[in-house]
C-alpha positions as CSV (number, residue, x, y, z in Angstrom):
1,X,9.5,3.1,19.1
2,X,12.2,3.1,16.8
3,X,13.6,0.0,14.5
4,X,16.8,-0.1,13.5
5,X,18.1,-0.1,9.9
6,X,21.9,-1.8,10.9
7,X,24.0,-1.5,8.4
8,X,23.2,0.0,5.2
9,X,24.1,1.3,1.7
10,X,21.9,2.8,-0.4
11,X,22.0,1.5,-4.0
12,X,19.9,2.6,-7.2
13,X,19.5,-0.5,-9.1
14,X,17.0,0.1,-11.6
15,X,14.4,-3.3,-11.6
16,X,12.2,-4.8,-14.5
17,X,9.6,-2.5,-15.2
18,X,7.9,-4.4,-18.1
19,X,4.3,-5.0,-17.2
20,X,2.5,-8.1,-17.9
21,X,-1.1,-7.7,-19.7
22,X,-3.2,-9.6,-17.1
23,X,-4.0,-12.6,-19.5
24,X,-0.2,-13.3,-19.7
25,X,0.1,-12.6,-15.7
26,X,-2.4,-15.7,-15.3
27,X,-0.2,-17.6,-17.5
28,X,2.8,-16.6,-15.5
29,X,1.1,-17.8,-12.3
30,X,-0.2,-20.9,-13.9
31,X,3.9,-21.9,-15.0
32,X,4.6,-20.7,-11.7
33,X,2.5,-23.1,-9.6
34,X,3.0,-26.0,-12.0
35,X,6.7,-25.3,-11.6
36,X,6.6,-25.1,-7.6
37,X,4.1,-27.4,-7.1
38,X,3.3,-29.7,-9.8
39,X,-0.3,-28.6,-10.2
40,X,-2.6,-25.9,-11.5
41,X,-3.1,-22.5,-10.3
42,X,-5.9,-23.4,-7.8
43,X,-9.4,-22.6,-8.8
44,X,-10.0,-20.2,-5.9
45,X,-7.0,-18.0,-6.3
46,X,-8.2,-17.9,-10.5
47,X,-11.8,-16.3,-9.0
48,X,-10.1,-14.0,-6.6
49,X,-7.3,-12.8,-8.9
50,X,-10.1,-11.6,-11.4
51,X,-12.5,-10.5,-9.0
52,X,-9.5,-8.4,-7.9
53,X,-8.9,-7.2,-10.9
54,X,-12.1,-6.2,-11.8
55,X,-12.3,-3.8,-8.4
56,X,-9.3,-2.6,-9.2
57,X,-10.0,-1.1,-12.5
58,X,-12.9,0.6,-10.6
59,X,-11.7,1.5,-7.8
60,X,-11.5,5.9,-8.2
61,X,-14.9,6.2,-6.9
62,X,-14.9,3.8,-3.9
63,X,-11.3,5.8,-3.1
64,X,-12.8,9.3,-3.6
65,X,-16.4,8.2,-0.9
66,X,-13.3,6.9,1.4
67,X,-11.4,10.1,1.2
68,X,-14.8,11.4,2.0
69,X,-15.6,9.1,5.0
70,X,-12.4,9.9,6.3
71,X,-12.3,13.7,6.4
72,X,-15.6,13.3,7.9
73,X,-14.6,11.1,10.8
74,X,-11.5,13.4,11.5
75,X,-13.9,16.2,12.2
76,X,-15.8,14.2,14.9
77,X,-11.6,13.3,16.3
78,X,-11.9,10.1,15.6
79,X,-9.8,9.9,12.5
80,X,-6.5,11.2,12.2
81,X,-4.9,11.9,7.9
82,X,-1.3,13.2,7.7
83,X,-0.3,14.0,3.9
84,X,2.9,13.7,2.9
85,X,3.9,15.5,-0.6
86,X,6.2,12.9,-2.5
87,X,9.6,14.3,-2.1
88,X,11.1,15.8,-5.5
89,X,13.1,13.9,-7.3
90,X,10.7,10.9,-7.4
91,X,8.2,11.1,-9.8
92,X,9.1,13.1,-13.0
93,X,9.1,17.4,-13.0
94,X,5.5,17.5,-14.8
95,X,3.4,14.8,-12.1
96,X,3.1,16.4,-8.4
97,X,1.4,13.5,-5.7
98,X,0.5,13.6,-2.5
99,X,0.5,10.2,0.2
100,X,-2.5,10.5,2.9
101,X,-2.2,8.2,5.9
102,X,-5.4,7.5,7.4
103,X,-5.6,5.9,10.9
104,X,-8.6,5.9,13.7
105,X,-7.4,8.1,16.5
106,X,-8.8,9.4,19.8
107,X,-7.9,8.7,24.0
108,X,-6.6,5.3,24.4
109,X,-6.0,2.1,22.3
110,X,-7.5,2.0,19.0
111,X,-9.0,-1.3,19.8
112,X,-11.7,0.6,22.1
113,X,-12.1,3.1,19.6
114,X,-12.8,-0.2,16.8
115,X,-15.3,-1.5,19.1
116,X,-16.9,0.9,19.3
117,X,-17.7,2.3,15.9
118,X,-18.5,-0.3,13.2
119,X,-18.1,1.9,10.7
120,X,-14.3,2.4,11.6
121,X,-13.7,-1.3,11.3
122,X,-15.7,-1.8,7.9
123,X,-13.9,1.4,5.9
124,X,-10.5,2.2,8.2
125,X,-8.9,-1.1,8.1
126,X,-5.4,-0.4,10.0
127,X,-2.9,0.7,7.1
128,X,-5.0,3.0,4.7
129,X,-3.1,5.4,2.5
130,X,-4.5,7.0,-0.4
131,X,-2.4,8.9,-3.0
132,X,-3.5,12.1,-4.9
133,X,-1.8,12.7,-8.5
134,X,-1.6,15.9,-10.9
135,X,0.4,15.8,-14.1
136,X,-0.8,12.7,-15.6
137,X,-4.5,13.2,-16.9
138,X,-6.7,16.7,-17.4
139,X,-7.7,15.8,-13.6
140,X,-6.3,15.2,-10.2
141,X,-6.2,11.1,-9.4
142,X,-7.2,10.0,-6.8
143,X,-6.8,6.3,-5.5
144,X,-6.2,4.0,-2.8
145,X,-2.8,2.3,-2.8
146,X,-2.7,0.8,1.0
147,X,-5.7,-1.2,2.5
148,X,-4.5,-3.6,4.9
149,X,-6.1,-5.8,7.0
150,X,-9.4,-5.0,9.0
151,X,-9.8,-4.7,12.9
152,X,-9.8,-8.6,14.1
153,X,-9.9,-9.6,17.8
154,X,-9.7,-12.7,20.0
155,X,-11.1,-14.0,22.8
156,X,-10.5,-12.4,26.6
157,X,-6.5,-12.3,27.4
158,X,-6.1,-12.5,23.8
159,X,-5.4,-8.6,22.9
160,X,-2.2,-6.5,24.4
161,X,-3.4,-3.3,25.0
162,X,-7.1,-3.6,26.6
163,X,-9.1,-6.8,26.8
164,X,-12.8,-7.0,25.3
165,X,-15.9,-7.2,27.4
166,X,-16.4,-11.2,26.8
167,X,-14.7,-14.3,24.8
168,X,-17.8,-13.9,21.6
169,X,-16.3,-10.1,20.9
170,X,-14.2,-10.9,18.0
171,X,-17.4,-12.6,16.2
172,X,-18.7,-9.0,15.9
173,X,-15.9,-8.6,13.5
174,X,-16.5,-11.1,11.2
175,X,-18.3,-10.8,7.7
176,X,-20.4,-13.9,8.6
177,X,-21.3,-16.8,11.5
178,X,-17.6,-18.3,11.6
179,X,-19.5,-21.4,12.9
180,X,-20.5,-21.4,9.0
181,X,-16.5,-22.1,8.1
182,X,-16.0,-25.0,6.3
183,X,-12.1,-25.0,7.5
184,X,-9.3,-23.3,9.6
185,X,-6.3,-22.1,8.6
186,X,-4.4,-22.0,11.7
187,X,-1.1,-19.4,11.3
188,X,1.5,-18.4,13.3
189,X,1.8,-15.2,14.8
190,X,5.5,-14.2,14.2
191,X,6.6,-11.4,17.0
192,X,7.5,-8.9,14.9
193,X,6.7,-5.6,13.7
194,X,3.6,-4.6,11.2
195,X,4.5,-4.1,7.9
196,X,2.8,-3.5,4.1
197,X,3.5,-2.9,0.7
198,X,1.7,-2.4,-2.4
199,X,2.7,-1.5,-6.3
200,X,1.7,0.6,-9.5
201,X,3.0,1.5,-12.8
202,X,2.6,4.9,-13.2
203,X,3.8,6.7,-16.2
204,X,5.6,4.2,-17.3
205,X,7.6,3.3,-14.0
206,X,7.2,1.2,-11.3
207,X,7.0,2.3,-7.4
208,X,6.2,0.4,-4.7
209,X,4.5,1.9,-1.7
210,X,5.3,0.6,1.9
211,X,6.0,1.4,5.3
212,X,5.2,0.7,8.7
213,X,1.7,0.2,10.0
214,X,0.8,3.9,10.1
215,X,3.6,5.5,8.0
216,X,3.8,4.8,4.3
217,X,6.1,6.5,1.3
218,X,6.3,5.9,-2.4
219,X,9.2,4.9,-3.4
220,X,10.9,4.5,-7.2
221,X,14.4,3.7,-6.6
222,X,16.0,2.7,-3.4
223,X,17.7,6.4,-3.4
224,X,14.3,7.5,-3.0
225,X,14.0,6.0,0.5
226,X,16.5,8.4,2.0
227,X,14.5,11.8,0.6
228,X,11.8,11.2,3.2
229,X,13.1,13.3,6.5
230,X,11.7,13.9,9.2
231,X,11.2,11.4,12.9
232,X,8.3,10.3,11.2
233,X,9.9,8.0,8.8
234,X,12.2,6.6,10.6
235,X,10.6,2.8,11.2
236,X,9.2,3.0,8.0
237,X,12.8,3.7,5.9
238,X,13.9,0.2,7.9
239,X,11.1,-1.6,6.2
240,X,11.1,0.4,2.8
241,X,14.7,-1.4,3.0
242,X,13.8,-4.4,3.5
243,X,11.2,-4.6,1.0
244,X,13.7,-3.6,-1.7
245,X,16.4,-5.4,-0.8
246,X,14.1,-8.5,-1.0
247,X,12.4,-7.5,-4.3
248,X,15.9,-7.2,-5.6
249,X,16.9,-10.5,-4.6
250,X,14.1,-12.3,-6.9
251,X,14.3,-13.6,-9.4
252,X,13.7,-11.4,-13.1
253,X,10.7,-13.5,-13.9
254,X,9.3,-13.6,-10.6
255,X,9.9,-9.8,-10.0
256,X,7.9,-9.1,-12.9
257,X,4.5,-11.5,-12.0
258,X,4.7,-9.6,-8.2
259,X,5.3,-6.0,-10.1
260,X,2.4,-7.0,-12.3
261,X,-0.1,-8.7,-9.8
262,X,0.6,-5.8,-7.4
263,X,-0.3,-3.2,-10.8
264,X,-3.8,-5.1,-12.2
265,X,-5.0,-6.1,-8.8
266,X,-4.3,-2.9,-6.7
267,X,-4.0,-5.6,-3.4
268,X,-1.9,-4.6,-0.5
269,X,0.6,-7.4,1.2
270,X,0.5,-7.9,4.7
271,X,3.9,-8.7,6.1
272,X,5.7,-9.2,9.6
273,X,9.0,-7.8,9.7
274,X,11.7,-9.7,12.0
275,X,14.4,-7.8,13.2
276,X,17.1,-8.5,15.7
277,X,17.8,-5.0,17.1
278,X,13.9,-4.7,18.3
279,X,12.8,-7.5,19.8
280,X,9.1,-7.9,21.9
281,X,8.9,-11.7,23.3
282,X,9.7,-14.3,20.7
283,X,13.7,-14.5,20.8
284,X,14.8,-13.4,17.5
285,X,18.8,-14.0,17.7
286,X,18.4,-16.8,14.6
287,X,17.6,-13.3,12.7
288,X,20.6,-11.7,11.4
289,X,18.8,-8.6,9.9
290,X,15.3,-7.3,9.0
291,X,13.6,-10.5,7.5
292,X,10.1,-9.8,5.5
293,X,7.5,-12.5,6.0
294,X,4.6,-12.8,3.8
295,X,1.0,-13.4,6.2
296,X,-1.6,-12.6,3.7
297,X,-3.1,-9.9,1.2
298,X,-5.7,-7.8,1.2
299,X,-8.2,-6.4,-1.2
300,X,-8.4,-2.8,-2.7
301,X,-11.5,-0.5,-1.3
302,X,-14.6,-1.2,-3.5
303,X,-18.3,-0.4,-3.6
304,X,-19.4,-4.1,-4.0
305,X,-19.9,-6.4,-0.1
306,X,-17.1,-7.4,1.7
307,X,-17.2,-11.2,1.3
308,X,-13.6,-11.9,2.5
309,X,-11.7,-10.3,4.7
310,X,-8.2,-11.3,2.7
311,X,-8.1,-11.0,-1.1
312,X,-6.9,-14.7,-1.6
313,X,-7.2,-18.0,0.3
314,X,-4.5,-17.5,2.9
315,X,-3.1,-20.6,2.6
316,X,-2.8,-20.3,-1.6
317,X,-1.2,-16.9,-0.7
318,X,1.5,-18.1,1.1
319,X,1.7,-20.8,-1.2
320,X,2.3,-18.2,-4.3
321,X,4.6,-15.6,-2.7
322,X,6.4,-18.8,-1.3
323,X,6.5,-19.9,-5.2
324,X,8.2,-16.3,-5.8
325,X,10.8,-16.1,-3.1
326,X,9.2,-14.5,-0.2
327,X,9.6,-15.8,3.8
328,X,6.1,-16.2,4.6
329,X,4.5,-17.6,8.4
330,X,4.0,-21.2,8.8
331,X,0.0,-22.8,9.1
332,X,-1.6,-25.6,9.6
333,X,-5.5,-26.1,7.9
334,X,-7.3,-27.6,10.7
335,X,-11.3,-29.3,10.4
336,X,-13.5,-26.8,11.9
337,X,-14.7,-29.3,14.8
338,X,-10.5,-29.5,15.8
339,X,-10.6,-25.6,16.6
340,X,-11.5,-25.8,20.4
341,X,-8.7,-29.0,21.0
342,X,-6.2,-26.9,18.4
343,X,-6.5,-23.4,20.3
344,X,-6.5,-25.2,23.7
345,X,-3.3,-27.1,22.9
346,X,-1.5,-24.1,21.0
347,X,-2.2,-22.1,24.4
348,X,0.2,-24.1,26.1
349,X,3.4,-23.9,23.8
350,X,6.2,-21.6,24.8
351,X,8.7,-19.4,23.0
352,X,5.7,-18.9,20.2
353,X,3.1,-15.7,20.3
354,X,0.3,-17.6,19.2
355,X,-1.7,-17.9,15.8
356,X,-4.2,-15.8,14.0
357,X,-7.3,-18.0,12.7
358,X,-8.6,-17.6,9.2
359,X,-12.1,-19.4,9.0
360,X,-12.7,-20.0,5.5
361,X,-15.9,-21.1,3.7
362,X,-16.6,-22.4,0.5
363,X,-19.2,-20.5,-1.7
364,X,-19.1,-21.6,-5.7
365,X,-15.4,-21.9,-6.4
366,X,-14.4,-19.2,-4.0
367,X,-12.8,-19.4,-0.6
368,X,-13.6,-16.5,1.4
369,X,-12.5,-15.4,4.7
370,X,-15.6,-14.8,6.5
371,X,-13.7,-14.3,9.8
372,X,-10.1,-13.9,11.6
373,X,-9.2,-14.4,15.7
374,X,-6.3,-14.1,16.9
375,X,-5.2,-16.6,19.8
376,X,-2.0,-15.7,22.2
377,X,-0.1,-18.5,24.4
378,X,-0.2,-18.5,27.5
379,X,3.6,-18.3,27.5
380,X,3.3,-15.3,25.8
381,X,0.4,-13.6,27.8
382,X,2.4,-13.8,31.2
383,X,5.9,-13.0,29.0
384,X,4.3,-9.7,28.1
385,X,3.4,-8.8,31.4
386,X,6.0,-9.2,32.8
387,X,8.1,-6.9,30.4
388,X,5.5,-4.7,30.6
389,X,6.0,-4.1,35.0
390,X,9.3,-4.4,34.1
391,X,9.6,-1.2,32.3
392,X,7.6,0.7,34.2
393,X,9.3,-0.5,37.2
394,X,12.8,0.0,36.5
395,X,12.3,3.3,33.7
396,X,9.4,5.3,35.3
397,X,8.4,4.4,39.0
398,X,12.2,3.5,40.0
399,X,12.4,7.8,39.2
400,X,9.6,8.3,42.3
401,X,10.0,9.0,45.9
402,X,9.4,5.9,48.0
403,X,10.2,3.2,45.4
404,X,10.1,-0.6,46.8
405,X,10.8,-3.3,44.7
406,X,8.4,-5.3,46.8
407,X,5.7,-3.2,46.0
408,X,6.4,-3.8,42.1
409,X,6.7,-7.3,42.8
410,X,3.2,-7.5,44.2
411,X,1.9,-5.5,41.5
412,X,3.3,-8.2,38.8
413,X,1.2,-11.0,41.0
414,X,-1.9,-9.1,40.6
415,X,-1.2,-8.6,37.0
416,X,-0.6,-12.8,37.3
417,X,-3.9,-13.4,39.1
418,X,-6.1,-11.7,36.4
419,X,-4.3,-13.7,33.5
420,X,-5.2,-16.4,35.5
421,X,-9.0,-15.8,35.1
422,X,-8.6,-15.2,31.9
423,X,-6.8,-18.0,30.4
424,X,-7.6,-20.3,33.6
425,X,-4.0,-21.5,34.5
426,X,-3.7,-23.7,36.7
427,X,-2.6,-22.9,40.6
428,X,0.3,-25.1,40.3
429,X,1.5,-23.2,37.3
430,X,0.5,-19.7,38.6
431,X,3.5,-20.4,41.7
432,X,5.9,-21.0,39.3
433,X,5.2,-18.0,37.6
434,X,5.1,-15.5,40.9
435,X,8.2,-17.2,41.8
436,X,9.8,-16.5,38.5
437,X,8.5,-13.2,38.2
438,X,10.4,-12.3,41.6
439,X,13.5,-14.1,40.6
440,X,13.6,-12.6,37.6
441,X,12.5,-8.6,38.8
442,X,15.5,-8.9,41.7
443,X,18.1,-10.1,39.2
444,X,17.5,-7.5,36.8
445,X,17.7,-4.5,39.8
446,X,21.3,-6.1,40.8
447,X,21.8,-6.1,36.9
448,X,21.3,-2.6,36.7
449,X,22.8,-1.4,40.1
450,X,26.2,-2.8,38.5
451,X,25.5,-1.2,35.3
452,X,25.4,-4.2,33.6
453,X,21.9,-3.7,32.6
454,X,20.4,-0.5,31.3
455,X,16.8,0.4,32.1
456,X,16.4,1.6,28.7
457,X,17.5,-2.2,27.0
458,X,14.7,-3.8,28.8
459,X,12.2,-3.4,25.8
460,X,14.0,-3.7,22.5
461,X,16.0,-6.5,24.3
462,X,13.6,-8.1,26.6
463,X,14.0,-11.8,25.4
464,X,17.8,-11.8,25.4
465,X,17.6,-10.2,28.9
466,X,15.2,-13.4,30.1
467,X,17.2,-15.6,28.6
468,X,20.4,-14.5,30.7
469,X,18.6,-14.4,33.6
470,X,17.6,-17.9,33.1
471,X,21.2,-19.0,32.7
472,X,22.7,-16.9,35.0
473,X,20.4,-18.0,37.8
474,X,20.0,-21.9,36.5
475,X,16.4,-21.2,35.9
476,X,14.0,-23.2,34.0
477,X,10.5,-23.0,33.3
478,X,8.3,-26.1,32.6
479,X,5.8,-26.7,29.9
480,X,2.2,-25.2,30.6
């Protein structure tokens, strides 16, 4: 897959690159919340921000064990490090660095290969990148700059690729009971495209590193994005972009507390990246280019236990990089005895993904993420199948002797039925589907027979296709 960067020109405008001491950086974020909010930093994000910090200023040995761990794993094939030598031109002649992307490999989705291996999910969170360093001190640095967020799962229906062997899977991913949570923070899943970025000063200068979720680059100056070549980099030059165009856009002040929190706290933010030319299931025609959207931040590798599987609150984290000028996914903070009703009712919107669940609990002064689940509609469930049988109907099996559209039809129906264990829709609603499904598959072969259509459109453009087939053919489809 391949995102698009639309139209673009490169520009080298050079940002703030005085750092905050961290005592004036809680200051900062102090004014800041007081300003946006009209209260105090809250007590939670103050413990996390120094516990943060403190890992941070640690963190060589728990990188160099890691680096360790993961050359290990990649001779048993189950780990998979590309390194990437910063392209000249970046850093200054006398420092030489080298980017290693780290990511579990082997046959099939990585979600079998997480569930699998415990050891994967705890140390090879999906988006690891180290960097390597010469030129700077008598000895080579080495030093985690990407750790995003951890394997998670949901229930049965709930994961695109392969589905786990029961609904209690995803508790095996969590750091403790989430029956323990004291609350729920309920946020929307967005449709769009993984993406990270972290920062450091180093020698003097700021670079952020970012990328997609398996393809990161270092980056000083927006110049710098275009001296990465290679197929490789294409997706992750669109968000590298975006990223820079955004931290351009803030404010000075504000662009200095990010540069500075990203610098003591060595934290990676999790983003969604919304972009009109590549779109899944979620209609994103409001989108007029690649939008960055804040979901959450994650912690730096450390020796100490995992108590939280973000680095801050997630609602407080939205709340900040809201306070600084970042999109960021919308969330409700629901009672932990609401989370059956909540999931059951959020299962039957349409035109939304779903939510990811954050269960939070309490644990003096801190609130730690003890466990995440993710939680699809069923809108989107059935959506997703369907593009799926599309594609392979009209771009792969259409190319074999003996096609018949029938036969693909029938195909999407059993792919229907199972859903229908799964997420227990209702007969009534299952016909309407099938009937859909068929409407839809016959529409889009006379669409493509008149070359109006193009096999090829039907997965970057998939909800803009639906949509015209349900005007063109005065099609509706009713609430679950």
């Amino acid at each position: 897959m391949t995102l698009s960067t639309g139209s673009y020109t490169p520009t080298c405008g050079l940002m703030l690159e005085r750092q905050l001491q961290w005592n004036q950086l809680l200051l900062e974020l102090q004014n800041l919340f007081s300003t946006a909010y009209h209260t105090n930093l809250p007590t939670s994000i103050a413990l996390s921000l120094n516990e943060m910090n403190k890992n941070a200023s640690s963190s060589n040995v728990p990188s160099k064990k890691l680096h360790e761990f993961s050359i290990e794993k990649k001779k048993q094939k189950l780990v998979n490090i590309v390194d990437q030598i910063i392209p000249d031109g970046i850093f200054p002649k006398h420092i030489t660095a080298k980017l290693y992307d780290i990511r579990v490999c082997g046959r099939g989705p990585d979600d079998k290969i997480y569930n699998q291996h415990a050891d994967l999910r705890k140390f090879i969170p999906r988006g690891t990148t180290l960097i390597s360093i010469d030129g700077i001190d008598s000895e080579k640095n080495l030093d985690v700059v990407l750790y995003a967020n951890r394997k998670f799962s949901g229930g049965i229906g709930d994961e695109d690729e392969s589905q786990p062997e029961s609904d209690e899977i995803w508790r095996t991913h969590c750091l403790d009971n989430p029956d323990e949570a004291d609350k729920v923070v309920a946020m929307e899943k967005l449709n769009g495209e993984a993406a990270h970025f972290s920062g450091r000063f180093i020698d003097g200068k700021f670079y952020i590193i970012t990328g997609s979720k398996n393809v990161h680059m270092l980056i000083g100056c927006e110049e710098d994005i275009e001296k990465y070549e290679g197929e490789r980099f294409k997706n992750a030059k669109v968000i590298a972009k975006a990223v820079w165009k955004h931290a351009l856009k803030l404010q000075e002040k504000h662009r200095q507390i990010l540069f500075s929190l990203l610098h003591h706290t060595k934290c990676t933010v999790v983003c969604e990246i919304l972009l009109p030319d590549h779109q899944h299931i979620v209609n994103l025609s409001s989108i007029k280019e690649p939008t960055l959207c804040v979901l959450s931040v994650t912690p730096t590798v450390s020796d100490d236990a995992q108590l939280s599987l973000t680095a801050l609150p997630p609602h407080h984290c939205l709340e900040l990089f809201t306070a600084l000028g970042f999109a960021a996914a919308p969330y409700h903070i629901i009672e932990k005895t609401n989370v059956n009703e909540f999931i059951q009712r959020s299962r039957k919107e349409i035109n939304k993904e779903g939510h990811v669940l954050y269960y939070l609990k309490s644990s003096n002064g801190y609130e730690n993420v003890i466990g995440m689940a993710k939680t699809k509609t069923i809108w989107y469930v059935l959506m997703r199948a369907l593009r799926e049988k599309a594609v392979f109907c009209f771009t792969t099996a259409k190319k074999r002797n003996g096609w018949c559209l029938d036969d693909r039809i029938s195909s999407t129906h059993k792919r229907f039925n199972e859903i229908q264990s799964w997420l227990k829709i209702s007969n009534e609603h299952l016909t309407e589907w099938n009937k859909l499904s068929e409407g839809y598959l016959h529409w889009l072969n006379r669409e493509i027979n008149m070359n109006s259509e193009v096999p090829e459109n039907i997965r970057p453009h998939f909800p803009l296709i639906w949509d015209r087939f349900l005007i063109n053919t005065g099609n509706r489809l009713s609430k679950v």
